[in-house]
C-alpha positions in Angstrom: 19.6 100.7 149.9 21.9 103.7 149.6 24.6 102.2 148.3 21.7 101.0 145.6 20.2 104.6 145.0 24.3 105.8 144.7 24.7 103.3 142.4 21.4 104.5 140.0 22.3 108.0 140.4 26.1 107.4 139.3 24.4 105.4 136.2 22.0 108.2 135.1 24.6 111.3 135.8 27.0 109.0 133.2 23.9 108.0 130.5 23.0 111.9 131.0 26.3 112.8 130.1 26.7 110.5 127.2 23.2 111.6 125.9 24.3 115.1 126.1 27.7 114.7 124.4 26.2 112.4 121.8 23.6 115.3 120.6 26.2 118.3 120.8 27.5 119.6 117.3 30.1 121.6 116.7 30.0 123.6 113.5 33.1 124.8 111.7 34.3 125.9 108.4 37.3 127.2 106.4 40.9 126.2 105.3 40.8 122.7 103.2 44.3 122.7 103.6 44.3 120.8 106.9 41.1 119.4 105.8 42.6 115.6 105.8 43.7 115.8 109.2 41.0 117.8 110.6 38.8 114.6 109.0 40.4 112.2 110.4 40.4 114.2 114.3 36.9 114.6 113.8 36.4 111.2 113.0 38.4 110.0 115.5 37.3 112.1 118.3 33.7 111.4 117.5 34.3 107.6 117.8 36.0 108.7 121.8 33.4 111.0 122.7 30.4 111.4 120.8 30.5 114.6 120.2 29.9 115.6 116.8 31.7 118.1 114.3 29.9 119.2 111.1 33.1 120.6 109.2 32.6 122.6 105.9 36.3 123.2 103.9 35.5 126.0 102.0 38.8 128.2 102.3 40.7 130.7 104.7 38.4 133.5 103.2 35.3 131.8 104.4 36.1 130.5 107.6 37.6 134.3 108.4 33.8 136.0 106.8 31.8 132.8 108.8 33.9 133.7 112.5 33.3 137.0 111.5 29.4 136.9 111.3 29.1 134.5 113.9 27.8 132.0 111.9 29.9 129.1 113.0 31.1 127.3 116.6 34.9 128.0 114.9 36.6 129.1 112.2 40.3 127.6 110.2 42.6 129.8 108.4 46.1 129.1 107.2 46.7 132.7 107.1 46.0 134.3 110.4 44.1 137.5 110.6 44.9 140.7 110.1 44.6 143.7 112.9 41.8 145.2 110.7 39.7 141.6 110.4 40.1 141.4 114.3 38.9 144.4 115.2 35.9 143.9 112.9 35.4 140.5 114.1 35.6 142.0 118.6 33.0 145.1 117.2 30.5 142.2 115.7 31.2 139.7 117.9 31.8 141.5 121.3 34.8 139.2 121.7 38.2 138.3 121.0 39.0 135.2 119.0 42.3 133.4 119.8 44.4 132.1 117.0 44.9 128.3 117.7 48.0 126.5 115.7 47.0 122.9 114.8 49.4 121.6 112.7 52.6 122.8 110.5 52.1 121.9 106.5 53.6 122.3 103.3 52.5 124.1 100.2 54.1 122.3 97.1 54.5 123.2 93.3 52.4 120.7 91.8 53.5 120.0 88.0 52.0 117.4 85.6 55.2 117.2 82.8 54.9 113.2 82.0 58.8 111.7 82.1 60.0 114.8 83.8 60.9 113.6 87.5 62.8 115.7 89.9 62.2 119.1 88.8 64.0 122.0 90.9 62.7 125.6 90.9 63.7 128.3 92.6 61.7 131.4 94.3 62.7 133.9 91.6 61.6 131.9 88.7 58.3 130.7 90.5 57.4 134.2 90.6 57.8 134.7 87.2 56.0 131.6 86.0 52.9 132.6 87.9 53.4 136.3 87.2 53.2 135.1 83.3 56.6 136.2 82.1 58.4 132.6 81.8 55.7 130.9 79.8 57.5 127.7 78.7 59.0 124.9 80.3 62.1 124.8 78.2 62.6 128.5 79.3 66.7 129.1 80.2 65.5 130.2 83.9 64.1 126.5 84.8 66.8 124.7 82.5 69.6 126.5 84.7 67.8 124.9 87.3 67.7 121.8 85.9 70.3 120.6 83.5 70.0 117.0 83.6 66.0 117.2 82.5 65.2 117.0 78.9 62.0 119.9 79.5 59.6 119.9 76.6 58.8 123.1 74.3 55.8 123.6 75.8 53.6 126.5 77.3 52.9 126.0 80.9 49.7 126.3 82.0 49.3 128.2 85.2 46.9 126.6 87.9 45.5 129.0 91.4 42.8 129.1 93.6 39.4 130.6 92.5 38.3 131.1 96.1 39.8 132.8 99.3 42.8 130.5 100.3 45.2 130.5 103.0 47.1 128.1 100.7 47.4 131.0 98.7 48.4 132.9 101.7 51.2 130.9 102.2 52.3 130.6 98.4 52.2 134.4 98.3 53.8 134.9 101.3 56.9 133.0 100.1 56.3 134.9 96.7 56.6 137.9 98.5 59.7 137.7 100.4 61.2 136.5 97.5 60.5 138.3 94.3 60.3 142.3 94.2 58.2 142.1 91.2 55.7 139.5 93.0 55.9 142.0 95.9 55.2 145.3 93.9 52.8 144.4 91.4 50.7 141.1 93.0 51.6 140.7 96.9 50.1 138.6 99.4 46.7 137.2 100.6 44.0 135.0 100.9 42.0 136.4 97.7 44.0 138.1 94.9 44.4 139.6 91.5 46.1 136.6 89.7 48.5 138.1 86.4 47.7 134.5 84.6 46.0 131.3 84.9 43.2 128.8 85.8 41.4 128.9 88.8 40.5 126.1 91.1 38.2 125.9 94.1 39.8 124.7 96.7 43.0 122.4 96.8 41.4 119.5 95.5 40.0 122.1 92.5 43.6 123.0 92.0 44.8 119.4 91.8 42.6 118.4 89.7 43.3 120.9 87.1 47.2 120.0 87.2 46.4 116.5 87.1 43.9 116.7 84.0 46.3 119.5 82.1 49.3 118.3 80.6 52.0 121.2 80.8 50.4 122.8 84.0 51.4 123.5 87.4 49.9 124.9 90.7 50.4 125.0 94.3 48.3 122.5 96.7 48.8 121.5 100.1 51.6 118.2 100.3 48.5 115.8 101.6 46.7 116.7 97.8 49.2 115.9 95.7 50.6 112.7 97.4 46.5 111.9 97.4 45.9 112.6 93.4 49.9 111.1 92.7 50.7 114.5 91.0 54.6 115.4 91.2 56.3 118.1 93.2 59.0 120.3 92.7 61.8 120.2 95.0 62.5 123.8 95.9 65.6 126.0 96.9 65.7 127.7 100.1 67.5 131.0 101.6 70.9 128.5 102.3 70.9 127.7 98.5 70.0 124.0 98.6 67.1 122.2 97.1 64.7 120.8 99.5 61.7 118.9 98.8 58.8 118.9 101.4 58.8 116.6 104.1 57.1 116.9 107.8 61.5 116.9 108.8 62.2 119.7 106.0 58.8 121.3 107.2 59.8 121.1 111.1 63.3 122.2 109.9 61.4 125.6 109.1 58.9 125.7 112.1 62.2 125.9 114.7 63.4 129.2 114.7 59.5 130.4 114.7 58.9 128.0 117.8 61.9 129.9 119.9 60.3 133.2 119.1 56.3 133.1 118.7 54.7 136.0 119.1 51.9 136.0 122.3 49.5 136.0 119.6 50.4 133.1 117.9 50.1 134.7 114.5 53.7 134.2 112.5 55.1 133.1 109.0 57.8 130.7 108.9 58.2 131.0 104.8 62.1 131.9 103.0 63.2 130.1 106.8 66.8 129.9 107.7 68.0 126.9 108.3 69.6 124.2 105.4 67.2 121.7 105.9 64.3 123.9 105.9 61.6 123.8 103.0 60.5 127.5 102.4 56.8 126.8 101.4 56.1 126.1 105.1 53.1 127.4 107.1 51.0 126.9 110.6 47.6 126.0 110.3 45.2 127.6 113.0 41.8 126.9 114.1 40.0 130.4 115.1 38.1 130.3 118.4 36.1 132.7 120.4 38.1 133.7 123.2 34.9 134.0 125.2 31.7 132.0 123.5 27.7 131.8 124.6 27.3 128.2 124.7 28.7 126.9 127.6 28.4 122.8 126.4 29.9 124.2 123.3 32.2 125.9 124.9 33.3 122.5 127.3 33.3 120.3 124.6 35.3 122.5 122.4 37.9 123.1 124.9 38.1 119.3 125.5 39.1 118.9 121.6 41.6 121.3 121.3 43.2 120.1 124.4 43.3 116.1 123.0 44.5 118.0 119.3 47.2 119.2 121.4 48.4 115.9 122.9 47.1 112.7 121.0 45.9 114.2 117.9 49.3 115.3 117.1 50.4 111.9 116.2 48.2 111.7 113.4 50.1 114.2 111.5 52.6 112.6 110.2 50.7 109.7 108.4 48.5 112.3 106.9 51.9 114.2 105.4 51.7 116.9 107.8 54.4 117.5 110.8 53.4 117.9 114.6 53.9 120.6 116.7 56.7 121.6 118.0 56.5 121.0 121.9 57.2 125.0 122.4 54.2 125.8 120.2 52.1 122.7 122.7 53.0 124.6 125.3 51.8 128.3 124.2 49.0 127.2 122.6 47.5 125.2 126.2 48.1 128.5 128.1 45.8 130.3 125.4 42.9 127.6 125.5 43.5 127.8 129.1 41.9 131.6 128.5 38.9 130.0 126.8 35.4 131.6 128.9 31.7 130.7 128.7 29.7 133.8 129.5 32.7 135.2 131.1 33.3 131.8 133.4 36.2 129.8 133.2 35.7 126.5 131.9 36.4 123.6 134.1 
């Protein structure tokens, strides 16, 4: 008989359990560009667990505000916060939130030229293009660049984002480090003045502008253009070769960072040394309350970053992003190990 009644208790503790797990929803929102792997984790970890993520891609900028105001479980940013958006985030929130790196990606020049394959740029010229002072393809700067290419006599049409980006973090960043003019009269950020061009919402929004617009071109996370079969420029790094994006050339970049990562987790691996290394490079971070109210939440939460960690890495790859290095695994477990629900460690 009590082997029975153990038997019945085991049985309703586990349907309990899945009941629970099966109703709990995680809500998060911000960067799209890890958006295609973040899908597929979601998907995937839903399918494992039953616990359910409502995920809203609506750029860096609004993940940042929505952590900020409380107004989501988690927040995703491809360029990590600034001391001033932390403090006004700890003063709102009454805690810290820990900057959690997912994934490494690449941030490619998407350009629709029809018949013109293999195009090389460099960060210099880049700069120019999107600051609006080399204004058509055939211009000497990209011909130096590419003398084998027949490049038409025609204006190029510049393509950004419309809303707060960390893609455009990332592009800028690079922009930054590389061109003095970029640097004096643009800079860096998620949301900025932009000297030319079309703005798109989103990466997709971006895409599809460079895929509809003969002549144009735009940055966009790897995963969009490979998606909407757009063509990339390979570009030059600090060692002087041309690299085009690949999770190896993107890894290549994410090795000295990995030997050297801040406590915080927050760093830029753009203009990286290394031959190999493709400069348009970036981490990917999910922003979590370091200490949150909902202690289910809280458990569940913990749960997924710990599996993104260890199985969900080897997604990345077929999804055109590059893993982790197993330095980063390592830092980022001892910060989710730092995770609290009402002040509580989470078992």
């Amino acid at each position: 008989m009590k082997l029975k009644t153990i038997i019945a208790a085991v049985f309703l503790t586990l349907s309990i359990t899945s009941l629970v797990s099966a109703q709990l929803q995680l809500n998060g929102a911000g960067a799209t560009f890890p958006a295609v792997i973040y899908s597929k984790w979601f998907d995937e970890y839903k399918n494992m667990t039953g616990v359910q993520f409502n995920y809203q891609a609506i750029g860096s900028g609004g993940g940042i505000k929505q952590v900020t105001e409380g107004t989501v479980d988690f927040g995703a940013t491809d360029g990590p916060m600034n001391d001033q958006q932390l403090a006004e985030l700890k003063s709102k929130r009454g805690t810290d939130v820990l900057h959690i790196p997912t994934v490494l990606g690449a941030v490619v020049v998407a350009y629709n030229l029809p018949g013109i394959n293999g195009l090389n740029l460099d960060g210099s010229t880049l700069a120019d293009i999107f600051l609006g002072k080399v204004t058509k393809w055939n211009d000497a700067s990209i011909k130096k660049l590419n003398p084998k290419l027949n490049l038409p006599d025609k204006y190029i049409v510049v393509a950004h984002r419309s809303d707060g980006s960390g893609t455009s973090f990332i592009f800028t960043d690079y922009l930054t480090k590389v061109s003095k003019d970029w640097e004096s009269k643009v800079g860096k950020g998620t949301s900025l003045n932009w000297p030319v061009g079309l703005g798109g919402k989103g990466n997709d929004g971006v895409a599809g502008l460079v895929k509809q617009t003969e002549g144009s071109v735009g940055y966009v996370e790897l995963a969009y253009a490979v998606k909407n079969k757009i063509s990339y420029a390979d570009m030059k790094n600090k060692a002087g070769n041309f690299v085009e994006a690949t999770f190896t050339s993107v890894s290549a970049a994410a090795e000295g960072a990995a030997k050297n990562m801040p406590a915080d987790l927050r760093v830029s691996i753009t203009d990286a040394d290394g031959k190999n290394s493709y400069p348009i490079s970036g981490f990917t971070w999910l922003l979590v309350y370091k200490n949150m109210k909902d202690e289910a939440k809280a458990g569940a939460l913990v749960k997924f970053l710990k599996w993104a960690m260890g199985k969900g890495q080897s997604f990345a790859m077929d999804l055109y992003y590059a893993p982790l290095p197993k330095a980063v695994v390592k830092l980022c477990e001892k910060n989710i190990s730092t995770i609290t629900a009402n002040g509580k460690k989470i078992k």
